[in-house]
C-alpha positions as CSV (number, residue, x, y, z in Angstrom):
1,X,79.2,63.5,112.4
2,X,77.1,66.3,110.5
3,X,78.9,69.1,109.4
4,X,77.4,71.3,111.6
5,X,78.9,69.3,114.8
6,X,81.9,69.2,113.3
7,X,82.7,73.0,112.9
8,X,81.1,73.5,116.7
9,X,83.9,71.2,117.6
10,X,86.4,73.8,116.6
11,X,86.9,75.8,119.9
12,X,89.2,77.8,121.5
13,X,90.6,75.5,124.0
14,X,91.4,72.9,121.3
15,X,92.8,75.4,119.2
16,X,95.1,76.5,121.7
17,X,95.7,73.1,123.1
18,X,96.7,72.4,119.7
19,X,98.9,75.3,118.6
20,X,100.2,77.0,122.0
21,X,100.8,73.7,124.9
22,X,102.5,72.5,121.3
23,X,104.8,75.1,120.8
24,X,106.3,74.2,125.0
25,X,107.8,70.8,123.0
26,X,109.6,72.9,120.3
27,X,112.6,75.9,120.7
28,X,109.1,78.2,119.3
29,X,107.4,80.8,121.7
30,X,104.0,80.7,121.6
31,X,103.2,83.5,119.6
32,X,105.9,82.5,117.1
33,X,103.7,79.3,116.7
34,X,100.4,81.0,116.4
35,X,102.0,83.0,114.0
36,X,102.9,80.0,111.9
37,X,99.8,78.5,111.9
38,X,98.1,81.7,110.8
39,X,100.4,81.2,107.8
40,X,99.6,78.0,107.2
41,X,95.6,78.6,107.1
42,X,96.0,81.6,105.3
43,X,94.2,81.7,102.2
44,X,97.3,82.6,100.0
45,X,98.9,79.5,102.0
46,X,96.2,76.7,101.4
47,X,97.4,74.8,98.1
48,X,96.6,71.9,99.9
49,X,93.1,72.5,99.7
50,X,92.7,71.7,96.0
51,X,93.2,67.9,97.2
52,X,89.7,68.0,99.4
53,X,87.0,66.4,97.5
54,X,84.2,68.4,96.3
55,X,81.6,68.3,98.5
56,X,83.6,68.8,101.5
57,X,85.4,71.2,100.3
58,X,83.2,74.0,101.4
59,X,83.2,73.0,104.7
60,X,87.4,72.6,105.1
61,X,87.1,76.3,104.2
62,X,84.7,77.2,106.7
63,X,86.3,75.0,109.2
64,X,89.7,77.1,108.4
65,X,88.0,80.6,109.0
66,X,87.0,79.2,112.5
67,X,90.6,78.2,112.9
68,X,91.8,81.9,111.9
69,X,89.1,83.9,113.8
70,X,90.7,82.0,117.0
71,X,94.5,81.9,115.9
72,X,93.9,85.8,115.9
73,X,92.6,85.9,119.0
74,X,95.2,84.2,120.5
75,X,98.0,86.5,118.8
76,X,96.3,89.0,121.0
77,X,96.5,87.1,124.0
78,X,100.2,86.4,123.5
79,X,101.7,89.5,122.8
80,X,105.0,89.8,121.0
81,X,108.1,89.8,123.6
């Protein structure tokens, strides 16, 4: 798949498919999960990126902005209870 494909395959409903019907199987709310995986992509957070090979390397970190820009629009859309 070319790289471009790949970060268009990043959407919101998989995001949230991903992170928030997730978080129904564990004791988390929702927005305590969303706020875990914002940790986790953070860019403070991603020591696990100096393990991707070079040349895809650029494009992990672009794929984890999309992942951010939609983990913080679904903190908004799950408001803190």
């Amino acid at each position: 798949m070319k790289p471009d494909k790949l970060l268009d395959s990043i959407t919101e409903m998989s995001v949230k498919r991903f992170v928030v019907e997730s978080a129904n199987l564990t004791d988390q709310t929702q927005r305590m999960r969303i706020l875990r995986e914002l940790a986790r992509y953070h860019s403070d957070q991603q020591t696990w990126l100096a393990k991707v090979k070079g040349e895809e390397k650029e494009l992990v970190e672009q794929g984890c902005e999309v992942v951010i820009r939609i983990l913080e629009t679904l903190k908004e859309e799950y408001p803190s209870t």
